[in-house]
N, C-alpha and C positions, 0 to 999 in steps of 0.2 A: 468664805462666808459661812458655809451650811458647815466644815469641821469646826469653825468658832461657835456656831448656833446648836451645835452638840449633835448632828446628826451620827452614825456610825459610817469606815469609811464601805460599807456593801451597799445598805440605802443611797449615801450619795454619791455612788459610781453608777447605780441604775436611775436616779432620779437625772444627775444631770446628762448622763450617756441618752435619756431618749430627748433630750432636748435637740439632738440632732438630728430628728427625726424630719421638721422643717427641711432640713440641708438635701435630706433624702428624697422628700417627694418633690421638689420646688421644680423637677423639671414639666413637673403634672401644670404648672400656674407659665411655665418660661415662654411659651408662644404668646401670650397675653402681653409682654414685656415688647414683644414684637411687634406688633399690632396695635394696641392701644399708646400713643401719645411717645415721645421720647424717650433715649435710653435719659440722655440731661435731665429729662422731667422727674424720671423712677427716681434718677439718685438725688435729686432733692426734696423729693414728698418722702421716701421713704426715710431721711436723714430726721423728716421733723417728726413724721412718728415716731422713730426709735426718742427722740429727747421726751417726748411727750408721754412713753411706756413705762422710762426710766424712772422720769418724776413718780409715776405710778409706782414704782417697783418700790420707791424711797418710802412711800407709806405703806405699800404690801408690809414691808419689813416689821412695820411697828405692830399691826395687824394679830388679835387672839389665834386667827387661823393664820399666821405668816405662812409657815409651807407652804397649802394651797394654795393661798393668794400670792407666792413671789413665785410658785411653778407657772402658774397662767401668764404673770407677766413674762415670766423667762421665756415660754413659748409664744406667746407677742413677740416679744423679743428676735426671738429666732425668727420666724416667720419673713418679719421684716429685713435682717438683715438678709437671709436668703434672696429675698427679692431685690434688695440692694445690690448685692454679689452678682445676681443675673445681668442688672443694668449695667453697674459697674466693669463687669469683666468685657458685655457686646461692646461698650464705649472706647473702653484700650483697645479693643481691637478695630474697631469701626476709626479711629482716629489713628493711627500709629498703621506702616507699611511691616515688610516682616523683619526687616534688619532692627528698626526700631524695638519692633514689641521683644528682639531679643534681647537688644542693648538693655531695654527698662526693665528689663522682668528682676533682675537683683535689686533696681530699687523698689520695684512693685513689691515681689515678696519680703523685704527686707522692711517696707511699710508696713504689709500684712501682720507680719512678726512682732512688729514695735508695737503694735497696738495692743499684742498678747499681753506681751511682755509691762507696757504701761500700766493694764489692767492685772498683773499679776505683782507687779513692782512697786512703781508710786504709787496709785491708790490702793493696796493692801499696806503701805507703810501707811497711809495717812486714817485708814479704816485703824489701825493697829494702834494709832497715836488719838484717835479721838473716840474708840473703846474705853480705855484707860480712863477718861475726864467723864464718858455718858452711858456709859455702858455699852454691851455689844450690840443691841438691838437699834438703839440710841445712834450708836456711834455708825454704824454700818448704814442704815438710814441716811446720816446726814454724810457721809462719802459717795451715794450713789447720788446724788442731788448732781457733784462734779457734772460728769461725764452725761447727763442731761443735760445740763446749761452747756455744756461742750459743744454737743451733736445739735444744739439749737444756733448756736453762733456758725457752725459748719455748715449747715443749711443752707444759712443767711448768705454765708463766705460762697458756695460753690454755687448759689443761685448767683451772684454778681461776675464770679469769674471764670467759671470752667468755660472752654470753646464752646462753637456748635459747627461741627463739621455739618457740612452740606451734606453728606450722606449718612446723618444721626436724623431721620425725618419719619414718623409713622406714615404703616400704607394704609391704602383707601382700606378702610371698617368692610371684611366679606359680607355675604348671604348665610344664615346660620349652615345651610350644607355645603357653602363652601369653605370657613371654618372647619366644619368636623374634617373634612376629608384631606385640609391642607392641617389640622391638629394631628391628623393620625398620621398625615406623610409623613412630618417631623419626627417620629416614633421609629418609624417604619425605614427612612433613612439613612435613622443611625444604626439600626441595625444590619443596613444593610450593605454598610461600611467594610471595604478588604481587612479584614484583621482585625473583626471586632471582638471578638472573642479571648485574642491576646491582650486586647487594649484592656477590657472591663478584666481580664486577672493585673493586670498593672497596677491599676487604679485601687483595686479592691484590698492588694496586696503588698505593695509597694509603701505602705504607711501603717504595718500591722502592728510594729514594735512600737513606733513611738507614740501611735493613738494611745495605745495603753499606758505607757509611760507618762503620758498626760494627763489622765486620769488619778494617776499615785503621787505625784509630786507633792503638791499640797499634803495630804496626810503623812506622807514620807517626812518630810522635810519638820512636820510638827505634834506627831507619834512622839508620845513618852521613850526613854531609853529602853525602860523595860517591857517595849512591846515592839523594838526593833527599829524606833523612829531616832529623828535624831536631836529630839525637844528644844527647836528656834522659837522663840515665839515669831507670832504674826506681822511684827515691824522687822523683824530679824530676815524673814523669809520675804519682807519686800525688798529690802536692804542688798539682798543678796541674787535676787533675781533682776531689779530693777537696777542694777549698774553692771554689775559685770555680766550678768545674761544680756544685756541692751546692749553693752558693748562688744559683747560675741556673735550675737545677731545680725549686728548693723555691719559689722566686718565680714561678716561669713558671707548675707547675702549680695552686697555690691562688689566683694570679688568676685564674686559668683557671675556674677552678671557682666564685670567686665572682662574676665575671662572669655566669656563664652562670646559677645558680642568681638575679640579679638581674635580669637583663636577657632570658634568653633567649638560645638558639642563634642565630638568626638574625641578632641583628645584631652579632652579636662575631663570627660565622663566619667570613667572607674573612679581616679581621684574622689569625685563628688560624691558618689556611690560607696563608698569606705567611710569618707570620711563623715558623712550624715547616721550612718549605721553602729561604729566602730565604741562613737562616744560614747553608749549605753553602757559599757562599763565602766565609767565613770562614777554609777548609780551602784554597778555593785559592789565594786570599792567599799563605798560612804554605806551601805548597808552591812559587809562584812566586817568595816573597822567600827563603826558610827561615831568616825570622826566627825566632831561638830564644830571644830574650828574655824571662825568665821573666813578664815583665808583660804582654806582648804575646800569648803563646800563652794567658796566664792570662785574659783580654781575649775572645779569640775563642773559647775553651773555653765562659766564661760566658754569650756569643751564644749558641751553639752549643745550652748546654743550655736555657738559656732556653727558647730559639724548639720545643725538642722537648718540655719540658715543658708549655710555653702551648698548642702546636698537638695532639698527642695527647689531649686531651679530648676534641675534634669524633671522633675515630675512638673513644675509649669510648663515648660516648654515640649513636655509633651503630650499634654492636654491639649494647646493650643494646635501642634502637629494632629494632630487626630481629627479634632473637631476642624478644621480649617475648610470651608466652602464656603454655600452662598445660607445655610441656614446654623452659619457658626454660634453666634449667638446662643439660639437652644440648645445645638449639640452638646455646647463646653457645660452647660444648664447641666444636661441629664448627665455627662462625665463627672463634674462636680458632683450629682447627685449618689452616684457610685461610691466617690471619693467619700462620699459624708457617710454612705453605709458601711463600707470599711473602716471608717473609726468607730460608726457609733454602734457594731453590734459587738465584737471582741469589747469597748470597751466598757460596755452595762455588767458584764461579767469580770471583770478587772479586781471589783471591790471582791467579788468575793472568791475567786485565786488568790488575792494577797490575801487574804484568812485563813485559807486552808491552806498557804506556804508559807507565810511570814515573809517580810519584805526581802531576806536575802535569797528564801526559795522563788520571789517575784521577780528578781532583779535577773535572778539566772532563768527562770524563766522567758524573761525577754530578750536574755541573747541566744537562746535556742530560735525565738520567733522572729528575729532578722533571717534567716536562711529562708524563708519563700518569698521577700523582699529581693535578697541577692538571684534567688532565682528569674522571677520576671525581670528583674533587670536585665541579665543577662539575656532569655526572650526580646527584649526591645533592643540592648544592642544590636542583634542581630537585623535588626529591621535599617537597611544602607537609606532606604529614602527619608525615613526621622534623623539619621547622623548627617547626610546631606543640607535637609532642609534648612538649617539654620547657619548653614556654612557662612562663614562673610561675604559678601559678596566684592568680587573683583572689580573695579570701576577703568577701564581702556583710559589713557591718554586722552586728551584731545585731539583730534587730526588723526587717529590711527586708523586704517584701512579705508581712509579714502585717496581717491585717487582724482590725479586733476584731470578735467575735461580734454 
């Protein structure tokens, strides 16, 4: 939307890179999530604000000051879904044993993905096809209206059907001193974690290249020839994310997931670890040729998502290995928190690396910046209690070792 609405891509690499800033601090608001009322409850008040922002955002857009006005929504926006993300994440794990939250996590992230990829796919076709008829401002406006009326029917849908486990239940409201001291425990806890220090370079590091690479796509993909782009228009670049990125996605991550729920981390690991990493030359390809052919980009897109849906599993699953106690909930809160700071400071400075490289010195740029990703990987390998924990578990016979009276 903001390279349709003419921003340059340096401004909207740091306008929307602090957008993640929500993501960063959310573990500062996560005990609140704890305390106050349902994980059930969060994810449906916050499902109907985000519909209600959106609408917002649909007029932000029309708006003399639009920037201003669609950053404030964007960080509503954020906010919200952060808080979302907190409930959501205590909920799979408050409902689901540990074999389970293995088995699911390829559909989990593989939903997480789709919904990138819906917002990057079908409605950027449909923003792309009713520009053309209303213009950009017009047309962009009445696409965000969607996914408003979406998240208001979702609401609706997940207030009627999600469970309520019996252990999804708020505790008794503290003493404000006993708040502070059990706010600061949670802090204090996680730090005081075997191996935390390993964990936060995992986290921080572990998603250096493709943060960035997520930040350039869009301008990539719709950069003139003669500025190293590969000139799609905006229904071209839905067209081409929203099918074959969808269908690399959705394959990448529920193999991923049944993999590992069959086999175990351990030995699908490296595999997953390659192959999430590897695809980024894919990008330098399509910026050394700037092949634009819609089968071609269509081709390396599907790489592309592939390798980041199969390989993001090993990083869910060991967010959830790390944070796993009795105050998981926050922990995964402030890990996530990490995780969000790790994309969003390398990638405020994204826009303007690709300037002072051109997108082929960026593309090579980011497969130098996979090697401290392969590094903590390697770091966590080494950790046998994370390649253990999610081992399958063994289930005995009926009747075995007992013995008759």
């Amino acid at each position: 939307m903001y390279t349709d609405l003419g921003l340059s891509p340096e401004k909207m690499a740091l306008v929307t890179g602090s957008m993640y800033l929500s993501w960063v601090v959310k573990p500062l608001w996560s005990p609140l999530i704890d305390l106050a009322k349902t994980k059930r409850w969060w994810i449906v008040f916050t499902e109907i604000v985000l519909a209600v922002t959106l609408l917002g955002l649909a007029a932000a857009i029309k708006s003399p000051s639009w920037l201003f006005w669609t950053q404030v929504c964007f960080w509503v926006l954020a906010a919200t879904s952060a808080t979302q993300d907190i409930s959501a994440d205590g909920f799979y794990m408050l409902a689901l044993n540990e074999t389970d939250q293995a088995g699911f996590t390829g559909i989990r992230s593989t939903a997480y993905k789709l919904s990138n990829l819906i917002a990057k796919g079908a409605l950027v076709w449909i923003a792309g096809a009713l520009t053309l008829n209303h213009g950009k401002f017009d047309g962009w406006a009445l696409m965000i209206t969607i996914p408003g009326a979406l998240f208001l029917i979702l609401g609706i849908y997940h207030f009627l059907t999600l469970p309520k486990p019996s252990v999804d239940k708020a505790r008794e409201v503290p003493s404000v001193p006993q708040f502070v001291r059990g706010y600061l425990a949670t802090f204090m806890t996680f730090f005081k974690k075997p191996g935390v220090g390993q964990a936060i370079a995992f986290i921080l590091l572990f998603r250096l290249a493709e943060g960035q690479v997520l930040a350039m796509v869009a301008p990539f993909l719709k950069s003139p020839l003669d500025k190293g782009g590969l000139a799609l228009s905006t229904q071209m670049v839905g067209v081409t994310y929203g099918t074959f990125g969808m269908i690399g996605i959705i394959v990448g991550g529920i193999l991923a997931g049944w993999l590992v729920s069959k086999y175990g981390v351990k030995k699908w690991y490296w595999p997953m670890i390659f192959i999430m990493h590897l695809p980024n030359l894919a990008f330098l390809y399509l910026a050394f040729t700037q092949n634009n052919d819609v089968s071609a980009v269509s081709v390396c897109l599907f790489i592309e998502q592939f390798g980041y849906g199969f390989g993001f599993t090993v990083f869910m699953l060991y967010l959830m290995y790390f944070t796993r106690g009795e105050l998981q909930t926050s922990h995964y809160a402030i890990a996530t928190g990490f995780m969000a700071a790790g994309v969003m400071l390398p990638q405020m400075a994204t826009g303007y690396i690709q300037q002072a490289l051109g997108f082929k010195g960026f593309f090579g740029y980011i497969a130098v910046c996979t090697l401290p990703s392969f590094a903590v990987a390697w770091m966590a390998w080494k950790d046998q209690d994370f390649l253990d924990y999610f081992e399958p578990k063994k289930v005995e016979p009926e009747g075995v070792g007992i013995t008759p009276e």
